[in-house]
VMD Tcl script that builds the backbone (N, CA, C; Angstrom):
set m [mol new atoms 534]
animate dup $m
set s [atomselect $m all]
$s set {name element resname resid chain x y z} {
  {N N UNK 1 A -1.051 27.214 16.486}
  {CA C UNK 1 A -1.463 26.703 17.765}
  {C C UNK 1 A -2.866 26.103 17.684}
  {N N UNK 2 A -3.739 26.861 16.725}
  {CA C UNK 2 A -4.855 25.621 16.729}
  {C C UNK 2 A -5.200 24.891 16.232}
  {N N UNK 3 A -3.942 24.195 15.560}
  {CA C UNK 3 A -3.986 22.832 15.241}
  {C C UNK 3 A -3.430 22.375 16.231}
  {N N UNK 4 A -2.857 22.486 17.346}
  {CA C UNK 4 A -2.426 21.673 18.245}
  {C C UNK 4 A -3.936 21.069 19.140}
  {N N UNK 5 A -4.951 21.929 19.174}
  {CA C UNK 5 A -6.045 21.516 20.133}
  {C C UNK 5 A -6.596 20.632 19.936}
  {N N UNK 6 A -6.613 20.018 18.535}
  {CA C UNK 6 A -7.688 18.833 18.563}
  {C C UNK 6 A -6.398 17.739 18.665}
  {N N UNK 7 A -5.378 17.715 18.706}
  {CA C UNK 7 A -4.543 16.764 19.109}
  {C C UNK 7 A -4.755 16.656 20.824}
  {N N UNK 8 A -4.765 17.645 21.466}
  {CA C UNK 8 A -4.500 17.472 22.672}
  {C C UNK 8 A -5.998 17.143 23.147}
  {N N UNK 9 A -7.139 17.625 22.110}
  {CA C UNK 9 A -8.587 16.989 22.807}
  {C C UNK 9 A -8.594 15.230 22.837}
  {N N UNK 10 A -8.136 15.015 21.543}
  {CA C UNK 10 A -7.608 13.454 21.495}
  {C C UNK 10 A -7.011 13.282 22.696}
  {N N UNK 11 A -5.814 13.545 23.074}
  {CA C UNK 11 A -4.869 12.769 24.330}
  {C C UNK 11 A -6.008 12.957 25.852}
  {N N UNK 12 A -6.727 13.876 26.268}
  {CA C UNK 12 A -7.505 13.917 26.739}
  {C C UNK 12 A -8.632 12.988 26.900}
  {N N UNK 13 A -9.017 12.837 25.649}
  {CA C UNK 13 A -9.975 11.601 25.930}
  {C C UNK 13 A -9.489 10.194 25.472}
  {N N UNK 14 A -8.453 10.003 24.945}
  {CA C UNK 14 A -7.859 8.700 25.249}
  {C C UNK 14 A -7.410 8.812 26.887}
  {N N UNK 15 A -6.439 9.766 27.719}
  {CA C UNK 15 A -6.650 9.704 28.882}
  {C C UNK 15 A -8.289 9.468 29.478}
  {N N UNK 16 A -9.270 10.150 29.526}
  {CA C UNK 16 A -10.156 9.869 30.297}
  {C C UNK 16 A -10.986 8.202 29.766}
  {N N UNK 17 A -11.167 7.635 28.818}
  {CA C UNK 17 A -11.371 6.214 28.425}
  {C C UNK 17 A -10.688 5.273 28.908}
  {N N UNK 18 A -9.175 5.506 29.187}
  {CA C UNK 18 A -8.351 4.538 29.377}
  {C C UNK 18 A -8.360 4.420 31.136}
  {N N UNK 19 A -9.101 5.890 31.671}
  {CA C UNK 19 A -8.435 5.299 33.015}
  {C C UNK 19 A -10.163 4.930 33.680}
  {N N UNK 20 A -11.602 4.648 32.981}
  {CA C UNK 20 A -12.452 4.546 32.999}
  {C C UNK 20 A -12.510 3.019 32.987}
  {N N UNK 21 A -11.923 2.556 31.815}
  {CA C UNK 21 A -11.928 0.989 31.280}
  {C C UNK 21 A -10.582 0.471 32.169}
  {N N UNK 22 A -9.808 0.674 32.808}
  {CA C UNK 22 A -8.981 0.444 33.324}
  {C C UNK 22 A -9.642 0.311 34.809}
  {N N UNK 23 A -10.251 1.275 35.297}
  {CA C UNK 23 A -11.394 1.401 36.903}
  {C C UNK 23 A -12.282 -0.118 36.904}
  {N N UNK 24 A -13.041 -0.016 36.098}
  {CA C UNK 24 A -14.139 -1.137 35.435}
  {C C UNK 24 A -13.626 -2.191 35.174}
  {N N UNK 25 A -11.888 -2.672 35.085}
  {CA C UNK 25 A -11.691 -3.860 34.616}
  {C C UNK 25 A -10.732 -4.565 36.269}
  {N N UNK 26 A -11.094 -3.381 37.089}
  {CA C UNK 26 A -10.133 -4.255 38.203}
  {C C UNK 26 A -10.539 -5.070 38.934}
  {N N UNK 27 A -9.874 -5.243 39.837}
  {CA C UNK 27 A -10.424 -7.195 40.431}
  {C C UNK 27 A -11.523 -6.610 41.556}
  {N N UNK 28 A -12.178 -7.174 42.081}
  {CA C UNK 28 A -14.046 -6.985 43.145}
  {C C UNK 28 A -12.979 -6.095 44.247}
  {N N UNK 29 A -12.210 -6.852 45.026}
  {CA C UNK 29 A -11.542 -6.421 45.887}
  {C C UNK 29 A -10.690 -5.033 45.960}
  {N N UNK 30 A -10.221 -4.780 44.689}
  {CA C UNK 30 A -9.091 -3.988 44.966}
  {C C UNK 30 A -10.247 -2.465 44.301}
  {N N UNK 31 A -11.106 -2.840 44.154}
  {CA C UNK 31 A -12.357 -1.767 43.431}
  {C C UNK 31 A -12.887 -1.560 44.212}
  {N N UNK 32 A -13.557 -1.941 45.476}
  {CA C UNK 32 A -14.129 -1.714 46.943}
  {C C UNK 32 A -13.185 -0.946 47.637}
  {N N UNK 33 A -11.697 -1.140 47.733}
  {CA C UNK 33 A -11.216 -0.871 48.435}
  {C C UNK 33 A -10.910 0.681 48.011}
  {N N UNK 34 A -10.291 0.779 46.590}
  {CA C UNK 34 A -10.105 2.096 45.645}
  {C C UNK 34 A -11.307 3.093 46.179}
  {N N UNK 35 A -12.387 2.053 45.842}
  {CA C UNK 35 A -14.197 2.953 45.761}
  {C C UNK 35 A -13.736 3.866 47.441}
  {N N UNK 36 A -13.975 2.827 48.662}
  {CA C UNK 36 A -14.092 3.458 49.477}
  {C C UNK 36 A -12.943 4.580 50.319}
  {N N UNK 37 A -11.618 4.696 49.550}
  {CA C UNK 37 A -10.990 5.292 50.008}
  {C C UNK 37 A -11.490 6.820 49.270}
  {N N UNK 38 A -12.124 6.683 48.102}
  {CA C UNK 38 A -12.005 7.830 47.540}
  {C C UNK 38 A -13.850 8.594 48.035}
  {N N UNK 39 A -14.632 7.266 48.758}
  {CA C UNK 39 A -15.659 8.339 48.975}
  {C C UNK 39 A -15.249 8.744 50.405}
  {N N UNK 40 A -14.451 8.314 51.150}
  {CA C UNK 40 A -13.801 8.665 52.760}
  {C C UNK 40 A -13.147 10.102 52.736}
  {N N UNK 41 A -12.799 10.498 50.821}
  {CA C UNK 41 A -12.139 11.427 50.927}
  {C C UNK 41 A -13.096 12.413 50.617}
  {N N UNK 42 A -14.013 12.151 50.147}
  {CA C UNK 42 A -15.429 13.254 49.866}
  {C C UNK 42 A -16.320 13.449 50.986}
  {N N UNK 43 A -16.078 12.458 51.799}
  {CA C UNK 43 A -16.799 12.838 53.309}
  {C C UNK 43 A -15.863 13.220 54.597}
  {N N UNK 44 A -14.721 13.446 54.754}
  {CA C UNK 44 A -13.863 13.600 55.605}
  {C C UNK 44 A -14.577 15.012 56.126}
  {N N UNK 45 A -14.921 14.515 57.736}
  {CA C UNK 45 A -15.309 15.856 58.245}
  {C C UNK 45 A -14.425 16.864 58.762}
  {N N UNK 46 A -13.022 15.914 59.036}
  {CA C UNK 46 A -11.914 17.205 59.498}
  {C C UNK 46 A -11.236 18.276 58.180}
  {N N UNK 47 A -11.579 17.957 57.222}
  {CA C UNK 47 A -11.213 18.593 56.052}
  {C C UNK 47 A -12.493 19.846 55.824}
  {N N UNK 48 A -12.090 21.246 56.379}
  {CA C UNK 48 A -12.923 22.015 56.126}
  {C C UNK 48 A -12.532 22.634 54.893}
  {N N UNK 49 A -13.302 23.535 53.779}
  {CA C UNK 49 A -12.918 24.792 53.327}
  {C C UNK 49 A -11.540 24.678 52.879}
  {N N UNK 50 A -10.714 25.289 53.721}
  {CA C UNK 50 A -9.513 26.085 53.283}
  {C C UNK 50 A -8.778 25.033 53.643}
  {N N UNK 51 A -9.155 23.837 54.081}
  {CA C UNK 51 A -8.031 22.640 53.595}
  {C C UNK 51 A -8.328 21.758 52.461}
  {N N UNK 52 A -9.496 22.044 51.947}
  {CA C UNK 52 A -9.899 21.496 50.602}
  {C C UNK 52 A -9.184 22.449 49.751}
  {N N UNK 53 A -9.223 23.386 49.779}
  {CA C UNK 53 A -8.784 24.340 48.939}
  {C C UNK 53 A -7.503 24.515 48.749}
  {N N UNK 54 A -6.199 24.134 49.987}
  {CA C UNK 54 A -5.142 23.945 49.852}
  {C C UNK 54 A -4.603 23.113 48.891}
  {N N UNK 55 A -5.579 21.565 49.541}
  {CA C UNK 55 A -5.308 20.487 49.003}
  {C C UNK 55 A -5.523 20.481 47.342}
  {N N UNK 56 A -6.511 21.197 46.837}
  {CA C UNK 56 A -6.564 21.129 45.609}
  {C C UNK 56 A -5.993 21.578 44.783}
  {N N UNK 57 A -5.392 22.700 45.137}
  {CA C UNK 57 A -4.732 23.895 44.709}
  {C C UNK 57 A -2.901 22.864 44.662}
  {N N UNK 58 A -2.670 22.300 45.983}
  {CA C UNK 58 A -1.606 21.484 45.181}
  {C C UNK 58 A -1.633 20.500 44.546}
  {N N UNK 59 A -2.605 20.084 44.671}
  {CA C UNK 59 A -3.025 18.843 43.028}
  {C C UNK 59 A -3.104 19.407 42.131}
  {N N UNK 60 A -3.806 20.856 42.034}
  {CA C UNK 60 A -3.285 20.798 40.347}
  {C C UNK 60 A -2.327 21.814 39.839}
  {N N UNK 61 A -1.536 22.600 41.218}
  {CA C UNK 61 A -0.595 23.804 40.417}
  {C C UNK 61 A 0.940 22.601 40.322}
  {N N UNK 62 A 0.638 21.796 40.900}
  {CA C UNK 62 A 2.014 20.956 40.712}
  {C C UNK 62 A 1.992 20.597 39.115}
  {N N UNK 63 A 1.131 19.609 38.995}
  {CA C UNK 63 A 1.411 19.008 37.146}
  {C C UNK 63 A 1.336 20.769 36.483}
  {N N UNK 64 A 0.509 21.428 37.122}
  {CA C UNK 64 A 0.399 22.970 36.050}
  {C C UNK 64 A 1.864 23.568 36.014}
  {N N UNK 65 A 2.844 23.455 36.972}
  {CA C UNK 65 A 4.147 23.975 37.001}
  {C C UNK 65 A 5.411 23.143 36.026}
  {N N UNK 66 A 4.737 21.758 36.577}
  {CA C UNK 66 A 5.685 21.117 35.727}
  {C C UNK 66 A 5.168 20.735 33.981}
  {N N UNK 67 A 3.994 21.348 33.844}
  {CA C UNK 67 A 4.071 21.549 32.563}
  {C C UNK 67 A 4.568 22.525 32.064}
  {N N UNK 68 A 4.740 23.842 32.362}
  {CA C UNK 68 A 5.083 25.177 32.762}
  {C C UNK 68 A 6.285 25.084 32.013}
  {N N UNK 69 A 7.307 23.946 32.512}
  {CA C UNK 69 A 8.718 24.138 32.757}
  {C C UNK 69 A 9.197 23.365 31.127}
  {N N UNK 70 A 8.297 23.106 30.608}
  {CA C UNK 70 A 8.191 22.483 29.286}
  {C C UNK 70 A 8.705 23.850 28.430}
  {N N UNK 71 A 8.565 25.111 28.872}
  {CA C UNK 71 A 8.586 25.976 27.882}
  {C C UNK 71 A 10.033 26.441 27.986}
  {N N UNK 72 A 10.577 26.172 28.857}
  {CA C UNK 72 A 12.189 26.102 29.220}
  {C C UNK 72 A 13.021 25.285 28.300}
  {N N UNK 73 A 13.213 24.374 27.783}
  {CA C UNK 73 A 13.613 23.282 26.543}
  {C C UNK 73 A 12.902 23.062 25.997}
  {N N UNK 74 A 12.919 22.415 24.532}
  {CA C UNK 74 A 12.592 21.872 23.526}
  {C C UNK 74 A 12.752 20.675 23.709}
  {N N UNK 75 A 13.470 20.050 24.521}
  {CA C UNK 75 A 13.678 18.673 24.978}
  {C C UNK 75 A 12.257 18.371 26.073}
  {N N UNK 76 A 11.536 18.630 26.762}
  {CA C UNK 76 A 11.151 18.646 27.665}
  {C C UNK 76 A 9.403 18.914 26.978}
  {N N UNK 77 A 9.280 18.825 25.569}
  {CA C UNK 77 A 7.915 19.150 25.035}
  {C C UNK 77 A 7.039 17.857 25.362}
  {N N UNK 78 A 7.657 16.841 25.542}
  {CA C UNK 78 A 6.712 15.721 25.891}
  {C C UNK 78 A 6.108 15.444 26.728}
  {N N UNK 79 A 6.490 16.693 28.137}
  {CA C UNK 79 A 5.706 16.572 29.450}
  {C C UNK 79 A 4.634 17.045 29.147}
  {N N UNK 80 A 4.024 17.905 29.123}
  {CA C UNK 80 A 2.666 18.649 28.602}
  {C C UNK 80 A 1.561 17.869 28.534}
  {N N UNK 81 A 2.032 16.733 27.600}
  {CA C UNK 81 A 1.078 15.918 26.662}
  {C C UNK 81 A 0.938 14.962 28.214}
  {N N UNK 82 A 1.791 14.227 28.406}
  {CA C UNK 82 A 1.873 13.334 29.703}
  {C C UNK 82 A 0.663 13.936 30.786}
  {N N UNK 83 A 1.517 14.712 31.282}
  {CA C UNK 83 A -0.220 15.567 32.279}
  {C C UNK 83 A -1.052 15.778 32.031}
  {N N UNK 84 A -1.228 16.611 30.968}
  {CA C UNK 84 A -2.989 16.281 30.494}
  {C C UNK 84 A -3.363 14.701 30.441}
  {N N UNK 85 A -2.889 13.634 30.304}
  {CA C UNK 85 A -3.332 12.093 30.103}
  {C C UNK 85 A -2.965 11.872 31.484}
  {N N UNK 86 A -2.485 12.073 31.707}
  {CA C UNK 86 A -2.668 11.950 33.520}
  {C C UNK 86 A -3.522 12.754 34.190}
  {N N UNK 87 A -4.311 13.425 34.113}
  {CA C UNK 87 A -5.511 14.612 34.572}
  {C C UNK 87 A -6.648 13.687 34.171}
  {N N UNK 88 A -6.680 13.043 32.670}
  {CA C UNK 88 A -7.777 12.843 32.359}
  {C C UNK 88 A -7.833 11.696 32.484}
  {N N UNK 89 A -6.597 10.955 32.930}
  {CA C UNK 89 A -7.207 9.468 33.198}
  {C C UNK 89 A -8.043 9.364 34.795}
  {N N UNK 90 A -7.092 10.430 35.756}
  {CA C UNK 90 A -7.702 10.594 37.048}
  {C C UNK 90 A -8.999 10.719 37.314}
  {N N UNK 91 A -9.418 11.791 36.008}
  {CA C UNK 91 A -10.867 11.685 35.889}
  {C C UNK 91 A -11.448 10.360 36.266}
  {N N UNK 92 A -11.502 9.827 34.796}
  {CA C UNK 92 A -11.950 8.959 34.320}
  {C C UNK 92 A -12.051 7.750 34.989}
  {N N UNK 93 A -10.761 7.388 35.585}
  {CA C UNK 93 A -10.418 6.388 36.845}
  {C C UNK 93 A -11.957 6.855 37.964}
  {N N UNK 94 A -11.859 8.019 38.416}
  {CA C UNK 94 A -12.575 8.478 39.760}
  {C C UNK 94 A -14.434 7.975 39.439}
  {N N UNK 95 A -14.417 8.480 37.837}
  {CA C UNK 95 A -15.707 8.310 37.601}
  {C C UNK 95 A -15.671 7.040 37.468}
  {N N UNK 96 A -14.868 5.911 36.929}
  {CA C UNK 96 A -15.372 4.378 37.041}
  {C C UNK 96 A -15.636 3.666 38.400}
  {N N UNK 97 A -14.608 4.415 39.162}
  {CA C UNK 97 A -14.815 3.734 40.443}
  {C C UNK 97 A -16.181 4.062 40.928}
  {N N UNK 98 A -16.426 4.859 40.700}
  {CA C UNK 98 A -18.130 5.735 41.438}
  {C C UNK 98 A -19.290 4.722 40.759}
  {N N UNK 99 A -18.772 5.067 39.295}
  {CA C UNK 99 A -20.144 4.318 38.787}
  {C C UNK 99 A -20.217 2.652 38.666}
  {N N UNK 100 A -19.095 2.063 38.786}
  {CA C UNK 100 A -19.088 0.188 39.640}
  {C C UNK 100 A -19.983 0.011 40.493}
  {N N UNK 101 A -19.349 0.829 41.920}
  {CA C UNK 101 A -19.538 0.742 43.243}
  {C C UNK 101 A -20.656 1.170 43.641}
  {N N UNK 102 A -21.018 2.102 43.211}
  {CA C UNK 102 A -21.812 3.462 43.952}
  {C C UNK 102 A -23.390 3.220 43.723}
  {N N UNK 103 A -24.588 3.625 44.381}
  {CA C UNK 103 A -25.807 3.440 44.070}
  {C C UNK 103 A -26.216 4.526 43.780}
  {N N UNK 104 A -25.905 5.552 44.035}
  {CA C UNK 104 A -26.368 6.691 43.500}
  {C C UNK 104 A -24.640 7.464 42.588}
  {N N UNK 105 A -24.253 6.731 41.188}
  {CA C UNK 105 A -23.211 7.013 40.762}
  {C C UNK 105 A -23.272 8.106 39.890}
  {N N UNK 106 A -24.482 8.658 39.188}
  {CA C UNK 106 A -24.484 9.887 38.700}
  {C C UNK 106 A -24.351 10.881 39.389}
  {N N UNK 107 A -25.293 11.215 40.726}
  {CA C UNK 107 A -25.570 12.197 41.696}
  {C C UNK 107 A -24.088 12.888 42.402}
  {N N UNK 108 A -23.014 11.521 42.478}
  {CA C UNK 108 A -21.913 11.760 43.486}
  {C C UNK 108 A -20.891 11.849 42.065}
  {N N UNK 109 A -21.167 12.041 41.134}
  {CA C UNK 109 A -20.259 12.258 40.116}
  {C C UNK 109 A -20.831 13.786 39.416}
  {N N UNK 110 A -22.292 13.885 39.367}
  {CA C UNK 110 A -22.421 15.524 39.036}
  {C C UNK 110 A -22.368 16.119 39.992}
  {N N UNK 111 A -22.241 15.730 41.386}
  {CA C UNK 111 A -22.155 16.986 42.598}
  {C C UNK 111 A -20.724 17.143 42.784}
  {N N UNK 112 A -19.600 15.941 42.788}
  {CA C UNK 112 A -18.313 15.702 43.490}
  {C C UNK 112 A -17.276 15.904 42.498}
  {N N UNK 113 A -17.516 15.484 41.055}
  {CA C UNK 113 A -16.400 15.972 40.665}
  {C C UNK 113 A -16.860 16.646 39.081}
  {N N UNK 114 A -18.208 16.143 38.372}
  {CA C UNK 114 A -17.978 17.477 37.290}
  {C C UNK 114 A -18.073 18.813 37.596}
  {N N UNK 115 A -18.475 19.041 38.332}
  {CA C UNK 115 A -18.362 21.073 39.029}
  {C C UNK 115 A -16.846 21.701 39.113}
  {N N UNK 116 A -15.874 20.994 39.354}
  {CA C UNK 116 A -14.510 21.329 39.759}
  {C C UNK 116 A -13.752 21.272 38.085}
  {N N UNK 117 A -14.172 19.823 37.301}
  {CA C UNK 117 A -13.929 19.728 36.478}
  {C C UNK 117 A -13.863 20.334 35.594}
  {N N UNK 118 A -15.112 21.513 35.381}
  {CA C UNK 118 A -15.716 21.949 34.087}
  {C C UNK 118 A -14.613 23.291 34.241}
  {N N UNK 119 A -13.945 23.920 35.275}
  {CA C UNK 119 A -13.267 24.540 34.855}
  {C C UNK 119 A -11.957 23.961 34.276}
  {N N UNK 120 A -11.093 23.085 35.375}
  {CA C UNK 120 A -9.801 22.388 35.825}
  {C C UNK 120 A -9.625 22.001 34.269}
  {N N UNK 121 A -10.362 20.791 34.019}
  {CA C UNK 121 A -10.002 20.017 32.266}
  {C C UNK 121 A -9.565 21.161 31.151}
  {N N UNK 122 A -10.717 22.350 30.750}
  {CA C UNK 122 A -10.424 23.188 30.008}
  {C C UNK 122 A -8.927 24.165 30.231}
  {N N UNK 123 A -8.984 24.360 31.661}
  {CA C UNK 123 A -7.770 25.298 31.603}
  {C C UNK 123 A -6.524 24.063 31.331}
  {N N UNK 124 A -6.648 23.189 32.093}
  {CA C UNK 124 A -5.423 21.817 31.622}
  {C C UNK 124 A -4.973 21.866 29.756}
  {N N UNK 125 A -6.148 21.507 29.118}
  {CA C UNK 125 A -5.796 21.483 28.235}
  {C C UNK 125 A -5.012 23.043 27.013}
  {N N UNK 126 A -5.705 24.101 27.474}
  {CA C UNK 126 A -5.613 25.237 27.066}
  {C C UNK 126 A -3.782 25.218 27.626}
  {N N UNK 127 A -3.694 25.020 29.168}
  {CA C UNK 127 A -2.135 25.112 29.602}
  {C C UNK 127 A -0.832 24.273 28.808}
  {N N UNK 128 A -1.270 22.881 28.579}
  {CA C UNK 128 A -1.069 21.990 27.987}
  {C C UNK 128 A -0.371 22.531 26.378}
  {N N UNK 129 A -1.023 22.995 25.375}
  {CA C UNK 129 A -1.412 23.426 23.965}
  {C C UNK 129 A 0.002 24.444 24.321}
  {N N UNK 130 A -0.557 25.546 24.873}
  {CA C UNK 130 A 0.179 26.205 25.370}
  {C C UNK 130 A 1.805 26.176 25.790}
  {N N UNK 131 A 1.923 25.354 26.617}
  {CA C UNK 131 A 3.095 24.854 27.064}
  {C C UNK 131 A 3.859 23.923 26.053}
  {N N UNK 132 A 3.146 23.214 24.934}
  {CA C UNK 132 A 3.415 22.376 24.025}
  {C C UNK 132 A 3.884 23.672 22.566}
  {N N UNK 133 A 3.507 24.115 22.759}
  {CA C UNK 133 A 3.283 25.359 21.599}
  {C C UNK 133 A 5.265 26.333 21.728}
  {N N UNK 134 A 5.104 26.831 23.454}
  {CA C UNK 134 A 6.030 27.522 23.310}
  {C C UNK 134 A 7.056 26.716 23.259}
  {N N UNK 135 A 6.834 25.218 24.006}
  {CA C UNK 135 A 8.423 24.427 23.759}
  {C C UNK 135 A 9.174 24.084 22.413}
  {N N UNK 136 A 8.106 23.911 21.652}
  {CA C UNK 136 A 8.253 23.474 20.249}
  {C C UNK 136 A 8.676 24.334 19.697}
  {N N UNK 137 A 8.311 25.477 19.748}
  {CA C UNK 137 A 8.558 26.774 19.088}
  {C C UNK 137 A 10.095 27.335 19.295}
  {N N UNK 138 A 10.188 26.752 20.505}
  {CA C UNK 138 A 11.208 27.466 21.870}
  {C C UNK 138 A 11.440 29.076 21.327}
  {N N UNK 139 A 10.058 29.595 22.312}
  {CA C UNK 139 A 9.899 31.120 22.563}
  {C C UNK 139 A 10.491 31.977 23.053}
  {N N UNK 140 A 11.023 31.433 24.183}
  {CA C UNK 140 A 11.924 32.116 25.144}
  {C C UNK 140 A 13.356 32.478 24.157}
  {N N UNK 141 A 14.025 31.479 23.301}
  {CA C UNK 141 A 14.864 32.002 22.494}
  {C C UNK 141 A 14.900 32.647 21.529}
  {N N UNK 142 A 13.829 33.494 20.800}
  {CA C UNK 142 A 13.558 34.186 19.820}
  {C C UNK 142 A 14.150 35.049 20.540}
  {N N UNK 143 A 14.656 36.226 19.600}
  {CA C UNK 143 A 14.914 37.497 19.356}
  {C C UNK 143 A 13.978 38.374 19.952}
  {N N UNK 144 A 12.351 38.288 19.200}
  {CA C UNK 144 A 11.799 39.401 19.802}
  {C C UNK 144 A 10.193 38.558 20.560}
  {N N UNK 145 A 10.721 38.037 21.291}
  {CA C UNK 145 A 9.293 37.100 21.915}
  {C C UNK 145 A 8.204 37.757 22.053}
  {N N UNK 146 A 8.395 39.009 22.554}
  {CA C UNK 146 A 7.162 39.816 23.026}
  {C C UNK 146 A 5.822 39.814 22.657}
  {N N UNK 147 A 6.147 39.579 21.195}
  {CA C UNK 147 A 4.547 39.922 20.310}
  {C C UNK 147 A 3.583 38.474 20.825}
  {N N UNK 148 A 4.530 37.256 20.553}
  {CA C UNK 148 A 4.363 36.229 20.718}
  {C C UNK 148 A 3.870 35.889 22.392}
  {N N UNK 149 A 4.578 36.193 23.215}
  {CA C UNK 149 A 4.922 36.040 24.605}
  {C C UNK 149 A 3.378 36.541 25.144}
  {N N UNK 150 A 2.769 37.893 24.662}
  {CA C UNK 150 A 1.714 38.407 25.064}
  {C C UNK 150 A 0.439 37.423 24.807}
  {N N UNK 151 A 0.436 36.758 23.843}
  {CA C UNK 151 A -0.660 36.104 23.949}
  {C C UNK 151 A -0.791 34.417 24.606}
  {N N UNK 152 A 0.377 34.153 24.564}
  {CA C UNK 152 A 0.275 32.719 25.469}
  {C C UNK 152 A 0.264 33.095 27.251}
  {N N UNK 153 A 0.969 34.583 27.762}
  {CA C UNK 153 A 0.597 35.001 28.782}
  {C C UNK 153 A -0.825 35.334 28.601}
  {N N UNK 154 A -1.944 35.744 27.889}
  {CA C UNK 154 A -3.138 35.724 27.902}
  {C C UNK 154 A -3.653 34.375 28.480}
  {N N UNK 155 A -3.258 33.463 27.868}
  {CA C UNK 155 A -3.899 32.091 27.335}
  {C C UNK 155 A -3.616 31.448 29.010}
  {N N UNK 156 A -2.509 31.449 29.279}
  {CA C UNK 156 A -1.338 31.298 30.356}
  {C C UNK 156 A -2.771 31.613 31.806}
  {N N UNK 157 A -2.696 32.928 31.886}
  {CA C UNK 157 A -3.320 33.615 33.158}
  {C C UNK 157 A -5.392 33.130 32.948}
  {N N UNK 158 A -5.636 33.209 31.697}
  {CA C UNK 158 A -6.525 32.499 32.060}
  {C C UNK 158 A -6.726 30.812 32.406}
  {N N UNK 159 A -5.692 30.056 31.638}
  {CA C UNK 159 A -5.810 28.837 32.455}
  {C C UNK 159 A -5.425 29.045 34.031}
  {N N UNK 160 A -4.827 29.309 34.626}
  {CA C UNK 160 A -4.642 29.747 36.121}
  {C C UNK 160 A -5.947 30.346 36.762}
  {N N UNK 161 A -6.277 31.385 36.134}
  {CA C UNK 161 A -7.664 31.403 37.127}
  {C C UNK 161 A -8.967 30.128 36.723}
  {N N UNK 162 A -8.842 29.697 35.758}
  {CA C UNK 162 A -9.826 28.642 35.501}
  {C C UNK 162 A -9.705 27.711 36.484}
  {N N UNK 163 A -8.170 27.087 36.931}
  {CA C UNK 163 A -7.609 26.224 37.649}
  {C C UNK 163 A -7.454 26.802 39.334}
  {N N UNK 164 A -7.782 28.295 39.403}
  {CA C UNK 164 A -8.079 28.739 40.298}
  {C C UNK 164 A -9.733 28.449 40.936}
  {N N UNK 165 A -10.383 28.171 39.695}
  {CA C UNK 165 A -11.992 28.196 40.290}
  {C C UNK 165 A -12.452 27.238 40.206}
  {N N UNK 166 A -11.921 26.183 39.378}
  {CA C UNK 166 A -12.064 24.935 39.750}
  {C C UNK 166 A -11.877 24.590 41.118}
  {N N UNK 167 A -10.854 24.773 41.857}
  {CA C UNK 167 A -10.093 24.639 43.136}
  {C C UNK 167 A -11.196 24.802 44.318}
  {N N UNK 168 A -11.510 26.575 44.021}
  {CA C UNK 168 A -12.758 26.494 44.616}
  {C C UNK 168 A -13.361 26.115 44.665}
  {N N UNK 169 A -14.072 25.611 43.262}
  {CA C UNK 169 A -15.437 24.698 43.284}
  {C C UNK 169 A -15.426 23.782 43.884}
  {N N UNK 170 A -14.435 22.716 44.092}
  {CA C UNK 170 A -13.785 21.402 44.903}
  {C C UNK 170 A -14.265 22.014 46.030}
  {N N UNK 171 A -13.537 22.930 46.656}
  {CA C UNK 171 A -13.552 22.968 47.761}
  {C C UNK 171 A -14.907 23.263 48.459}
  {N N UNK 172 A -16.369 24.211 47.637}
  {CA C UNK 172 A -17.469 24.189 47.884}
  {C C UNK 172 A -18.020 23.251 48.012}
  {N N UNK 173 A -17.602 21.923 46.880}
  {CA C UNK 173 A -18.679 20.876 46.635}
  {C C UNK 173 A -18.216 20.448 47.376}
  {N N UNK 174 A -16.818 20.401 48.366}
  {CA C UNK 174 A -16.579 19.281 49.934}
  {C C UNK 174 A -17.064 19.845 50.940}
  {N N UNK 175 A -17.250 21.131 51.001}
  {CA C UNK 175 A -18.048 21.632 52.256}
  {C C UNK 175 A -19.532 21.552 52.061}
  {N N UNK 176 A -19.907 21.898 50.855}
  {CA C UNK 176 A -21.523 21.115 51.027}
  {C C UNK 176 A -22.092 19.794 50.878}
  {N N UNK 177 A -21.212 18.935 50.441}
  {CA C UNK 177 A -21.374 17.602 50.859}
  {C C UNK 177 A -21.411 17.055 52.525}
  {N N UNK 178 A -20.485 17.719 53.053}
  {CA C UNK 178 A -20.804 17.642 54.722}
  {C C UNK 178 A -21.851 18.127 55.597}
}
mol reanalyze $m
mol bondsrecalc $m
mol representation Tube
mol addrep $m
C-alpha cells in the first residue's frame, strides 16, 4: 500500500494543476461570472453554521461513499483515482478563480479554503489509496480479511474524522467571514 501513495500524490496534483490552468485559461466573461458566484457563496448571510456544515459534509461524504463502494468489486477500482482528481481539480479550479479575479487573492484563499483543505485533501487521498488498495486486492473476498480489514478500518476512520474536521473548519471559516 505504500507504493500506492506517491501514485495517488501524482493524480492529486495533476488534478489540482489542471483545474488551476484550466480556471486561468477561461474566457474574461465566463471567469467574472464563475469568480462571483463562488465569492456570493463565501458571503451568503442566510447560510449560518450548521448549514455550512451540512452543506459540506454532503460535498464530501458523497465522492467519500462512492469511493467507499470501490472496495465492493475489482471492477470498480478506477473510481477512487477519479475523485481524488476531481477534489483536486475543485481545488485548484477555486484557487484560480480567486487569484485572476480577486484583489486580495491570497488572504481569501488562506482564510476560505486552505483551513478546510489541510484536513479534507489528506484524508481524500489516504481514503482514495485505501479504497484503491482493498479493490485491487479484493479484501472483502479473502478467507481471513480480518488481519487485513483492521488496518484499512484504522486508515478508513481516520480519513472520516479528518473529513469530519475539515467540514468544520469550512463551516467556521463561513461563519467568521460574516
Amino acid at each position: 500500500m505504500k507504493k500506492l501513495i506517491p501514485i495517488f500524490v501524482f493524480i492529486f496534483t495533476t488534478g489540482l494543476f489542471t483545474g488551476l490552468f484550466f480556471s486561468m485559461n477561461l474566457a474574461e466573461e465566463n471567469n467574472s461570472y464563475l469568480f462571483s458566484l463562488l465569492i456570493c457563496s463565501f458571503s451568503d448571510p442566510s447560510a449560518g453554521f450548521f448549514k455550512m456544515l451540512v452543506s459540506a459534509l454532503i460535498s464530501n461524504l458523497i465522492p467519500a461513499a462512492a469511493a467507499l463502494a470501490a472496495i465492493l468489486s475489482r471492477y470498480l477500482s478506477p473510481l477512487p483515482p477519479v475523485i481524488l482528481w476531481f477534489k483536486s481539480f475543485a481545488v485548484g479550479f477555486c484557487n484560480g478563480l480567486i487569484y485572476v479575479n480577486a484583489d486580495n487573492a491570497v488572504s481569501l484563499s488562506l482564510f476560505n479554503i486552505l483551513p478546510p483543505n489541510l484536513f479534507i485533501i489528506p484524508a481524500f487521498i489516504a481514503l482514495t489509496v485505501t479504497a484503491f488498495y482493498g479493490s485491487s486486492s479484493e479484501v472483502l473476498k479473502k478467507n481471513r480479511p480480518h488481519q487485513e480489514m483492521k488496518g484499512l478500518l484504522i486508515i478508513l476512520s481516520a480519513a472520516a474524522f479528518l473529513i469530519f474536521t475539515g467540514c468544520v473548519t469550512e463551516a467556521v471559516c463561513h461563519a467568521a467571514a460574516l
